[in-house]
Each structure stands twice: as C-alpha cells, then as structure tokens.
N, C-alpha and C positions, 0 to 999 in steps of 0.2 A: 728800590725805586730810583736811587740815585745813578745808577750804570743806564737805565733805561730814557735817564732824563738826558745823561748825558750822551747817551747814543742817537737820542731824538735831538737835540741840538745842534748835534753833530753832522748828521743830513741835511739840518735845514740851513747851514754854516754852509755847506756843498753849495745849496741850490744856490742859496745869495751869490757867492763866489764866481759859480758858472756863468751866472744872468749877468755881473759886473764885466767877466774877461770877456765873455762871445759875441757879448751886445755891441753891435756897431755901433756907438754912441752920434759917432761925426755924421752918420749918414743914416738916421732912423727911417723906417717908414710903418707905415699903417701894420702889417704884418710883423714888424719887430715888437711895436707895442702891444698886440695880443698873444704874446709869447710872453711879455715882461707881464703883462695882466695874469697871462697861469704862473710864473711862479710866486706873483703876489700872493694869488689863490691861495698857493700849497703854503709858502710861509704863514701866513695869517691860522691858516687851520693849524698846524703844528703848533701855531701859540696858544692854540686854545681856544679861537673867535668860533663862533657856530657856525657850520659849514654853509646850510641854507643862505641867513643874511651876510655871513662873506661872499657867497656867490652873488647873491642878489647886489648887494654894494657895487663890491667891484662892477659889476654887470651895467647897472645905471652909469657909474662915474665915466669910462671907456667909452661907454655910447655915445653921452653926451660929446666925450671929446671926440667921436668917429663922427658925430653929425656936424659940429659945430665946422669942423677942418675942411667938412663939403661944402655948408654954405655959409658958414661965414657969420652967422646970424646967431645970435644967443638964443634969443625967445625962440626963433625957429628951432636950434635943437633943443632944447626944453621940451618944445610941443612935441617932436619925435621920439624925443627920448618916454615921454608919460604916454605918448601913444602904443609904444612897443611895449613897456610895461605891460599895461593893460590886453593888448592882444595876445603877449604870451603867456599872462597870467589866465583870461580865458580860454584859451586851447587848451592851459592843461585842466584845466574845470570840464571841460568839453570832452574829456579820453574818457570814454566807459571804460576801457581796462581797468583804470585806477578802482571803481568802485570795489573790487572783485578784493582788494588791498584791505580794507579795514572789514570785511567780511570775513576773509580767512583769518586774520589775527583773532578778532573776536569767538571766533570757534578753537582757535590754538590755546586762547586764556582759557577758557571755558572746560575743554578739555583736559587744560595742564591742571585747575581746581578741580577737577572729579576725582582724583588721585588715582588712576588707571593707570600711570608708572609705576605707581608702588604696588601693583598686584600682578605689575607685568613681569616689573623685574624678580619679584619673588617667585613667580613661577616658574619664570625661565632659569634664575640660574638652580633651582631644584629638577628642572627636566634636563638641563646638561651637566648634572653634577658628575658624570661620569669623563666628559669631556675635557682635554688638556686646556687649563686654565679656561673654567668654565664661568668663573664670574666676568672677565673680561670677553669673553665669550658674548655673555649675555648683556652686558654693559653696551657691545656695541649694538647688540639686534634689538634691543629696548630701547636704545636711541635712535637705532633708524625707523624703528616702528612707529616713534613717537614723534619723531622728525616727519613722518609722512602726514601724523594728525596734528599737527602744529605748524612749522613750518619755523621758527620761533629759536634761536639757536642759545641767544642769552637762557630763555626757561629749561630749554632739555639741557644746557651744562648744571645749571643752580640746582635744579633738579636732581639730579645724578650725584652731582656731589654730595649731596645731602644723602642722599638713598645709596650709592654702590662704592662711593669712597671708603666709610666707616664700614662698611663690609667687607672689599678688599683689603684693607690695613689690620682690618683686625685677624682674617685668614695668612698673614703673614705675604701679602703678596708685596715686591718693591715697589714705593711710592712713584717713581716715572713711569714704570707700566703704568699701574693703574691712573695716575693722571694724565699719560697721554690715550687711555683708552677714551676715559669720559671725554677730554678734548676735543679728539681725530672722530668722536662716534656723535658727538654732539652738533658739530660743522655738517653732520649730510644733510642736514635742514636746508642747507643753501643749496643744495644741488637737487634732492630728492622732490617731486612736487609732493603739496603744492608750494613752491617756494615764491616766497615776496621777488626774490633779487630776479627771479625769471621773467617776474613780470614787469619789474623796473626795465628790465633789459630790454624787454619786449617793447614797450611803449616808448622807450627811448630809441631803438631800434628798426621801428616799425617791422619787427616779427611777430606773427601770428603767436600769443602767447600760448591755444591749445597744442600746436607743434613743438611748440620748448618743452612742455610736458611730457610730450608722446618721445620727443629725441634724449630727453633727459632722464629715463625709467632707468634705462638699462645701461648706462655709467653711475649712475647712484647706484643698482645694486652691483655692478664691479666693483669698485671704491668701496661698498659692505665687505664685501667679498674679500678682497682684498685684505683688509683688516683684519678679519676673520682669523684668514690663513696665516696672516702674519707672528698672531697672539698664539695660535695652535701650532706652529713650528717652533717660535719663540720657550715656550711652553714642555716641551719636546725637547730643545735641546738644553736650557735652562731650566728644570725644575723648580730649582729654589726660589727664583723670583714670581715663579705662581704656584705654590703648591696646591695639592688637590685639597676639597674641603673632607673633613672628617667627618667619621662616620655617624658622630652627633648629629652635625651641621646636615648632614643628608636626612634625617629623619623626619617625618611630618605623623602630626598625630592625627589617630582617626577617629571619626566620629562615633559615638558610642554602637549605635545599629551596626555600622560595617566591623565595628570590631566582635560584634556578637556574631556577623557572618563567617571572619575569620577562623575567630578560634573553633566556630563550629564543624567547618568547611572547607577548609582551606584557605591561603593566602592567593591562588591566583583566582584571579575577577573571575572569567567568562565562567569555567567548567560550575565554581562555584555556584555562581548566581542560577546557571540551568537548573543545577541541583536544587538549589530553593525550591524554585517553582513547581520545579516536576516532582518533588516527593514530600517528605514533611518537611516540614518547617522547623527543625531543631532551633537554631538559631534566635523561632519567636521574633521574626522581624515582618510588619506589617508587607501585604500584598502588593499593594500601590506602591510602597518603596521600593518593594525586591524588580515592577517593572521599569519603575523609573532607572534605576541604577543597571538593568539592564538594553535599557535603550541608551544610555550613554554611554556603555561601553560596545554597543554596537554601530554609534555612529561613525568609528573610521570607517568600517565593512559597508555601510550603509554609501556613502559616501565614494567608494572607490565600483560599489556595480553602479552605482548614478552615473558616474563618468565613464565608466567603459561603456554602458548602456549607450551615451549617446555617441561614442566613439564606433561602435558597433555601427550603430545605425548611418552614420555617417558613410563610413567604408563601405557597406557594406548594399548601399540605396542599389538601385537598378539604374542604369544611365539610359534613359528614351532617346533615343538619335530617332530626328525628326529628318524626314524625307522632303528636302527643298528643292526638288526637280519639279514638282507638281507646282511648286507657289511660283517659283523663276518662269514657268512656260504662263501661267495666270497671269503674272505681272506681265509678259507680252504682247499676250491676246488683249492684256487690258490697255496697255499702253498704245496698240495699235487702233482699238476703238477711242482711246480717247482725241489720238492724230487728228480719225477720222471727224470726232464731234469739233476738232477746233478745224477744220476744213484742210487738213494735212493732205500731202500731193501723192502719195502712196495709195489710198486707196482709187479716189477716181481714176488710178491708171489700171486695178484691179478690177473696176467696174466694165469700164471698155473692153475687158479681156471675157466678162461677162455679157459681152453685146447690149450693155445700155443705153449707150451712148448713141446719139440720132445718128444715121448711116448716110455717107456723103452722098447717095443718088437721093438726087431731091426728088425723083419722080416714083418715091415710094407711097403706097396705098394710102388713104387715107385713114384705116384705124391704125397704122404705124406711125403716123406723122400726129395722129390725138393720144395713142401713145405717150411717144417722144415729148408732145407738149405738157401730158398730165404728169409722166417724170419729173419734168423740169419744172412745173409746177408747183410738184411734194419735194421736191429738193428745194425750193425757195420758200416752199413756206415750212418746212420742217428743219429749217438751219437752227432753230430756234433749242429742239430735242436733237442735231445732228445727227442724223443715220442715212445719209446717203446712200453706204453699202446696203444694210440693211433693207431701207427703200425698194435697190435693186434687187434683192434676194426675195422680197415679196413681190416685185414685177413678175420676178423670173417665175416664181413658184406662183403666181396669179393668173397666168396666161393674157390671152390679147382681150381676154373680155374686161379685166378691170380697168383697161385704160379707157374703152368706149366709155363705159359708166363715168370715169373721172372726166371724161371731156363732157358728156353729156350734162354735167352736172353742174358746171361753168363751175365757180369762185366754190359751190358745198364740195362739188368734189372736189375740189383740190385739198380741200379740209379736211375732207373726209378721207383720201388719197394720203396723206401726213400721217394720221391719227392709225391708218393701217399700217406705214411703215413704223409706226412705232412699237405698236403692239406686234408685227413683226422682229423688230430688231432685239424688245426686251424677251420674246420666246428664243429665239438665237442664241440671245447672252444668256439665257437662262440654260439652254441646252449645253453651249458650252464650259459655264460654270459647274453644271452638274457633273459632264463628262470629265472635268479634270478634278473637282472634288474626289470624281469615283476613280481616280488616275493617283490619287496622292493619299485616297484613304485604303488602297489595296497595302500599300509597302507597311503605313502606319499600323493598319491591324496587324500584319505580320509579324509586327514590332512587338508589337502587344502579345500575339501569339507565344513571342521568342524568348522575351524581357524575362529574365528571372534575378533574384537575387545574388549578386556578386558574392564571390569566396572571400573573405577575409584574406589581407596580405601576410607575409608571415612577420611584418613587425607587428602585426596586431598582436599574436600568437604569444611574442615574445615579452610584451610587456601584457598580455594578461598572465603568463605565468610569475612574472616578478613581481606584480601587483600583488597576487596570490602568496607567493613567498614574504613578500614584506608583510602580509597582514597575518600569516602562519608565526612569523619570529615576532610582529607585536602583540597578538595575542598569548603567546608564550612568555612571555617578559610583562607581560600585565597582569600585578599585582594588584592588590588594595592600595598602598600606597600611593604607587602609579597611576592608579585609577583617581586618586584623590588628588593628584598634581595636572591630571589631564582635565579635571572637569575647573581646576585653579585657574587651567590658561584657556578654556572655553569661557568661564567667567570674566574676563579681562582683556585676550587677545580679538574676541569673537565681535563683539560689540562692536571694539574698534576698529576691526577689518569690512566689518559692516560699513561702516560711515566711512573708510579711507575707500574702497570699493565703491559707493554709491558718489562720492564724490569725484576721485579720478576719473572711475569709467564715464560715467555722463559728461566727464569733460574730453576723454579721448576718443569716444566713439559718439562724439558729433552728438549727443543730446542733448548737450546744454552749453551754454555758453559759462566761461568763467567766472560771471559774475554769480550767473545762476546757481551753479554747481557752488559759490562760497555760499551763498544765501540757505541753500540746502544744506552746506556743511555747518552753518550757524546754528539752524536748525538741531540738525546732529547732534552737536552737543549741548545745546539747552537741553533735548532729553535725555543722553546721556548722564551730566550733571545732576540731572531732578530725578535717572533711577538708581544713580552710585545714595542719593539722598545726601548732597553735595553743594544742593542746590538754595542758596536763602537770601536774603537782600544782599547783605555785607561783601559777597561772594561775587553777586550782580552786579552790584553797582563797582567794586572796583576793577574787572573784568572791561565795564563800561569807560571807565577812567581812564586803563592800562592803554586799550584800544586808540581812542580820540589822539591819547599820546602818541602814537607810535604812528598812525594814521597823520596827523600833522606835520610828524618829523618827513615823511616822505613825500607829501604833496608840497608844504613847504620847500623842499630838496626838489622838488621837478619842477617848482616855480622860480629858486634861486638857478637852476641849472639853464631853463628855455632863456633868461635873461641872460645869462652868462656867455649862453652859444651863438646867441643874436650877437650879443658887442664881438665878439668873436670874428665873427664870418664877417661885420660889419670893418671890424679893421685890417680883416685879409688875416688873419693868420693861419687861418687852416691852410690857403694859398702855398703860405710859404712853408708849410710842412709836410704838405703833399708834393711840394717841387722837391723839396729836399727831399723824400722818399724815392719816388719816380727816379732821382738822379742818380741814388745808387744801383740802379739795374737789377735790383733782385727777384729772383722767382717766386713763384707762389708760395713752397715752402718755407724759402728764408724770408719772405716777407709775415708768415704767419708765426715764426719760431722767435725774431726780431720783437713783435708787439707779445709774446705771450713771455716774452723775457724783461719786458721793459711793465708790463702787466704785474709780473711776478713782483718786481721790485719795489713797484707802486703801491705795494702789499707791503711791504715793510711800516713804513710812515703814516697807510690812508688807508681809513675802512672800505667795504666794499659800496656802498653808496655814495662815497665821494668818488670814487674810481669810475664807477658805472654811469653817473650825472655830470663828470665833467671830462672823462678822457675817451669814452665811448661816440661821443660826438665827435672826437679827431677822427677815430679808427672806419666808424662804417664807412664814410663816403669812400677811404679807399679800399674799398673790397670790392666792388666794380670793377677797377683795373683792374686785380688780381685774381678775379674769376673765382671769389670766394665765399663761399655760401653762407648767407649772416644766421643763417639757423646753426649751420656748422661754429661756426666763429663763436655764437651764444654757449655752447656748449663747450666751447674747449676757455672760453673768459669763466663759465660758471665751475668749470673744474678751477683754475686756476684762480679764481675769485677766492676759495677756502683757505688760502695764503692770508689773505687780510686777518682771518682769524687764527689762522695758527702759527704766523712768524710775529718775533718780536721786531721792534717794541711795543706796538700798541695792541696786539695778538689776544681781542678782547675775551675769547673764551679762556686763555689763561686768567684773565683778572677775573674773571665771572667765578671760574674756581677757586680762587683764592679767596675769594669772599667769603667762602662758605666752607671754606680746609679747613683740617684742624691747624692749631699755631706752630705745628713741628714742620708742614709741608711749604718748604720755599716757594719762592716764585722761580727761581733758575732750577728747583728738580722738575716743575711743570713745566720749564721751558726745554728742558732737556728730553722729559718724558715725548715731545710732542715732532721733535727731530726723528724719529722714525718713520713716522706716519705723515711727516711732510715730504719725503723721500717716496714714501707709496703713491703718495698725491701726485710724485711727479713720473711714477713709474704708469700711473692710470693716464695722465695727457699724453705720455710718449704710447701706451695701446691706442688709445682714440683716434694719433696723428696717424699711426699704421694702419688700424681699423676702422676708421670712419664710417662704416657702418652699423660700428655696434649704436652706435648717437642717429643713424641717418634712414638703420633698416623700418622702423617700425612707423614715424613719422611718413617715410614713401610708401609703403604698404596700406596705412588707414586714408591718406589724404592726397595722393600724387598719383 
C-alpha cells in the first residue's frame, strides 16, 4: 500500500504544480478559474473527499463566485446559485434513463445470491478440461457470462476469486495468470450490456442508451475473445504456467441409474440409450428415465434441424414480383379523374375535342342550344360529384333526346341530368377499373402460375453438411460423463441465457425500453433466485440494501456532476478549452487518439464515474467539430474506461481480489498479472479505431 500511496500522491503533487506554474495568476479570468475549480476537483478526490459532494461543493462555491462577479449583488447570487441547485437537481430526477440504474443492479445482486457462478464455472471448466489452460479458459467465459447478468464488476471479481482462484492455485497454474485472468474477465461488465457506465454515458451524453447496447455487443465479445486467445497461445507456448487438469480433476461421478446403464451398455450416451428402449431393459432403469435422458441428449440434434428448418425456409420462400405496370397506368387514369373532379384544364380541352362544347354558330337549332343549356346546367350543378367528362360521355352516348328532356324539365332536369352524369361516370370508372384490374391480374396469375420454390444456395448445402458433421463427431464423443456435464451447463448456463436473452433482446430489437427490459430483468431473477431455492428474507433484504447503495452513489454522482458542469460553463472554461483545442489544428483522428490518451491517463488516479460525470462534459460538445459520432466516442471511452479498473493505483478490481486472495497472493503479482490484458485492451481500441464498424454495424442495421 505504501508505493501506491505514494504514487497517488505523486500525481496529485503534478496536478498542484501545473495549476501553480500555468495559471496566469496576473491576469485570471472566468475560464482560468474553471480550470483551477477541476484540478480542485481531482485533488480533493485523491485525498479521499467523496466524489459526489466534492463535486457538488466545489460546484455551489464557483457559482456563486461566477454570479456574484456578474452582478455584483450577494443575495442576488445566493438566489441563483439555490436556483441552479434545485433545477439541476430536478432534471436529473426527471431522466427516465436513470430509473433502468437501480433495476438492473437489483437483478445483478439477486442474480449474483442464486449462486449460478458456482454451477457455471464448474461446468465449464469440466467441458473445456481438454482445452489449453482450461480453467482460465473458463474463468473468463464465466465472467463474461456473468458480467452480462450483472453488469456489477466489483461482485463478478469477489466472486471468482473466491470460486476459480483456489482452483487455479491449487492445479499449479502461476498466480498473475490467474489473477490477471479473474481481473481482465471480470472488467467486461463495463463494457458488455447491460452495463451501468453505458448508461451514465448515455444520459450524460445524450446518446440513445438502447444504441450503446446494440454498438457495444460485439467489442465485448472481441475483448472475450481476445482474452481467450491470449490464455490458449499463452498456454501453448508456456505450459508450466497453466498446466492441464489431471485426470482425477476431470472426472465426474454418475448418478447411480446412469451408471447401471453404463456398465450394462456401454459408455456412449445415444447408441446406448436406443438400446434401452428398443430391447430389454438389462440395465433395470425405469422407462420415463431411459426417455428423459434420451431427449436430453437429443437436444443438440433437435436444435440444429430447428434452425436449419427455418434457414431453409427462409432461402428457400418463392419471391412474388408484383406487376406495377397495371397500379402505375390506375394511379393515372385516377389522377386524371381526380384533375377533372377539382376542375383541372385538361379535361374540358378533351371534352371540346368530344363536341361538347356549344358550337360558335349561334344560329343552331333549338334542341342543340337546350342541349348546350342542359350541359351546362349538369356541369354547374354536378361540380358538386365533379364529372364533367363523364357528363359529356353520357351526352354523347344519350343522344339529342336527353337534352330535350333536361330542358324540358327546367331546374328537375337539371338534377336529374347530374344524377345521370354520375351514374354515368361511376359505370366508366367502374369499366375502367375492372379493365386494368383484368390488365394487372393476367401478369399476377402468371406469376402464380410460374412461382415455385427457390433451390437452396450452395452455402446452404455447405453448412448443412458441417452442421451434420459437427453433430456426427458430438455424438461420437458423447459419453455418460459428458452427458452428465452437458445437462451441468443446461442446469446453470440455460436459465441464464434465458434472462440475458429476454432482457437484451427486448432492449435491442425495439420491445422495450431500458427501463423496462431492467424491470423484467428484476423480475428474472427474483425467479431465478426462488428456483436455485436461494431465495429468503436475509438474502432480500440485503440485495435491497446493496441496491439503494449503489443506486444513491450514482444519482448523487449525476447530481454533484449537473452542478459541477453548470459552474463550469458558467465561468467559461470549457470556452477556453475548446479554444485551446481548436488551436492546435488537429484532425479527426488525432483529435480522437489525444482525448482517448489523456482518457487513459485519467485512469490511473480516477474511477470510471468520476471520469464519465466530470470530463465527459469537456469532451462531447467538441465532437461537433470534429464530425465525430458520440455513439462511436461512447464506445471507444467504454473500452478505454476498463483502464480505471485495471491500471494502478486505484485499479479497484485488483483490491476487490485482494480481499479475498489467499495471504501468499501480493498486490504487485495482481498488478503484474493484469499488464497483459491491459495491452489487449489496447490492442481492441486500436481494432475498433480501424474497424469502426465492428461497434457501428449492428446499431445502423437495427435503428438507422
């Protein structure tokens, strides 16, 4: 502790120093003194003050001096300064994000008491006991599993050390392996949803928190990944430092019935178990068992035609191509009836060309001229249904006797003259619409005729044979044993892919909102908990407790931060730190490589909610300039955020292990173990800065 004391001392000895030499003392202005207000900030936290009411402090004291200096007035800035209080303390009461905050915690405790780690990691590192350094193996895929049902990074390192420490030490593995394993595996909670810090980010950022999820999947599982491979080359080239478990250590005992099917039967599952069925029963093992055990080792099979089945179906639909020559020439005919009903100039030139129109010798007969009148009659009083043409298409097809009749008939016929153009016009539209119906529905039945079911591409072809092969070589390799570790991780992994499934998806595919999806994730594991039988007051109620905690430290944290950012902006210093920026001329990329560098450092000294509630407020507004995507930026801070926990000195998953190591296991071999995989960390931002779509594809595909 002493090299860490004095390494933290030692920074905060920096910050005083710089703020004493750089500060323009002779010539301060509003912007210099919200520069001196942040390294108050950072000093004060190093000493130990709690971050929330340091921020909040500082945050009041600055205000007051930024209003006072405006006008002069004490009590006026008093009133200001308790007015800003209060408005930025209700806006953050007013973020629905935040609700989604002590929801998902609440399902993280709930979760982490049902002891679903302890059944997970036992299972897993018995199904990769064949795998080069298989318990660090499993150490990290049990903490990103767990990290995805939590979210919670302190509980999955305590956890683990408790569970995969004394099991890596005792198979001889070297102690930094495995404590930078649980470390580096324990941090993807910050990254992996649903994670807390996404949605601090989010609400401080004003990014869509279900986009952080959807951009954050797939660098969480790189960084798994990553790790992975690290431990299994590691492993590979270093044996000593992971040896494989021994043959003891791989054995699982079986249950008395399967072991009567064994010796009766065989040791592998399937052939075995058909045999039951189909002939006697040597063995003596009940009927309902011999199906039960055989539907569970038919579920990969079952499972792999489910998903071809609909992969099939997919490929393989009919594509109907609809004929829109017939709707295109409809929407004309219609569009030019409707010209006509708003008194459009096309048709009455159509009409004239139809001789409707009164004929300039005025010395025409008189049923032409009561004609002409009774026309012009049903055209004025039929403006009403508009059909002028139409009108004329019933003159025309009426001959000269309906006009006598409509003159005849003074004001009726003229009505009555309408009432026939109408029922004219709608036989017309009705002829027309039938003729291009029967114009658009020739091609369509053809279609119909034609349409048959598509061939299968040949990548279908090729992964139904691999599929085929993979389940040819796991039924060949499936033992009883095996059988008994596969229904270990159906027990434990199932449940909880349930509930991390019913929760992400509802939050990525738009069913639910964040809050909701934690509410349901609450849900989740209250049942989970009450069917592990997990479930009892004691358990409740401190879950209850853990929560409000943790729930307080961060709303507290976004109400010391809204004050903090107010005095802030209030005395110009972001001003002058975006002048400063701006000045240097940098591009987008050095402007993104700059803050993910000065990010990183900020990792040293400050956790990741101080980082995120007080320097995330400098960083968004310039990304505007720089034409930089703050969904992007959230993602490459939340990679780079996992520095807070794994560099010294405050690099709290190392203290969280060390709580619970045994007395042999230093704090510099965890610190040591954890340099590798902070290297990885930085090997995943430099894929992201190149790849930007492994963060940016999945988020534009569901939402953009």
């Amino acid at each position: 502790m002493r090299k860490e004391l004095i390494f933290g001392l030692s920074i905060m000895a920096l910050v005083v120093l710089a703020s004493v030499v750089l500060m323009p003392w002779g010539n301060l202005t509003g912007g210099h003194l919200g520069l001196l207000m942040l390294a108050l900030v950072v000093v004060a936290i190093m000493l130990g003050f709690p971050t929330a009411f340091t921020l909040m402090g500082m945050g009041v004291l600055f205000a007051f001096f930024a209003y006072f200096t405006q006008s002069g007035n004490a009590d006026r800035a008093i009133e200001q300064t308790l007015d800003l209080m209060v408005q930025r303390t209700y806006a953050v009461m007013a973020n629905d994000v935040l609700i989604s905050i002590p929801l998902f915690v609440f399902m993280g405790y709930l979760v982490e008491r049902a002891n679903l780690i302890e059944r997970l990691f036992k299972s897993m590192h018995l199904a990769l006991a064949r795998v080069p350094g298989s318990l660090a193996v499993a150490t990290i895929f049990t903490c990103a599993v767990f990290a995805t049902a939590t979210g919670i990074v302190g509980a999955v390192v305590t956890l683990m050390g408790l569970l995969a420490l004394p099991a890596m030490l005792k198979a001889g593995y070297d102690t930094k392996i495995a404590a930078g394993s649980i470390t580096a595996g324990g941090c993807l909670g910050i990254l992996i949803p649903p994670s807390v810090m996404l949605i601090v980010y989010g609400a401080t950022a004003g990014v869509s928190v279900v986009q952080l999820y959807a951009g954050a999947f797939f660098p969480g599982l790189m960084l798994a990944g990553l790790y992975v491979v690290y431990v299994v080359v590691l492993a590979k080239l270093r044996p000593a430092t992971m040896p494989p478990l021994s043959a003891a250590d791989r054995q699982i005992a079986l249950p008395p019935l399967t072991q009567r099917l064994q010796t009766a039967l065989g040791s592998r599952a399937l052939p075995a178990l058909l045999k039951a069925i189909k002939g006697p029963r040597n063995a003596d093992v009940p009927f309902s068992k011999l199906l039960w055990q055989l539907l569970i080792a038919l579920l990969p099979a079952l499972f792999v035609i489910l998903m071809l089945s609909l992969v099939w179906r997919s490929v393989t639909a009919p594509v109907v191509e609809a004929d829109f020559g017939g709707l295109q020439e409809m929407g004309a005919s219609h569009d030019e009836q409707s010209q006509a009903a708003e008194g459009g100039l096309a048709e009455p030139e159509e009409a004239d060309a139809d001789g409707l129109a009164e004929p300039p010798d005025e010395s025409a007969d008189e049923p032409q001229e009561a004609s002409a009148e009774g026309g012009a009659d049903a055209q004025a009083g039929g403006d009403a249904v508009a059909e002028p043409p139409a009108a004329g298409d019933a003159a025309a097809s009426g001959g000269a006797g309906a006009a006598p009749q409509a003159a005849d008939t003074g004001a009726a016929g003229t009505a009555s003259t309408a009432e026939a153009a109408g029922a004219a016009w709608t036989s017309a539209a009705a002829a027309s619409d039938g003729s291009a119906a029967s114009a658009s529905a020739a091609p369509a039945a053809a279609a119909d005729g034609t349409d048959q079911v598509r061939p299968a591409p040949a990548w279908f072809w090729w992964l139904l044979i691999g599929c085929i092969a993979l389940l040819v070589i796991f039924y060949a390799l499936l033992s009883f044993a095996r059988l008994e570790i596969f229904k270990m991780l159906l027990s434990s992994f199932f449940p909880l892919s349930m509930m991390i499934l019913a929760v992400l998806g509802s939050i990525v595919f738009g069913l639910a909102t964040p809050t909701e999806a934690a509410a349901v994730g609450s849900l989740g594991g209250f049942l989970l908990a009450l069917a592990y039988r997990q479930l009892n007051m004691g358990m409740l109620k401190e879950s209850v407790f853990l929560t409000a905690k943790t729930s307080a430290m961060v709303c507290w944290l976004f109400v010391g931060s809204s004050i903090f950012s107010a005095a802030f902006a209030l005395l110009g210093g972001q001003e002058v730190i975006e002048r400063w920026v701006l000045s240097l001329g940098l591009s987008k990329i050095e402007f993104l490589v700059l803050s993910q560098i000065i990010i990183f450092l900020l990792g040293w000294p400050l956790e990741w909610t101080e980082i995120i509630v007080i320097f995330m407020p400098i960083f968004i507004p310039l990304l505007a300039h720089f034409q930089v995507d703050p969904l992007f930026f959230g993602l490459l801070v939340a990679l780079n955020l996992q520095t807070a926990f794994l560099s010294p000195p405050v690099a709290m998953s190392a203290f969280y292990l060390k709580g619970v190591a045994p007395p042999h296991v230093t704090l510099g071999q965890i610190f040591m173990g954890m340099m590798p995989f902070m290297a990885i960390q930085m090997l995943a931002i430099l894929m992201l800065y190149v790849f930007p779509a492994i963060g940016l594809w999945l988020p534009s595909v569901l939402y953009r």
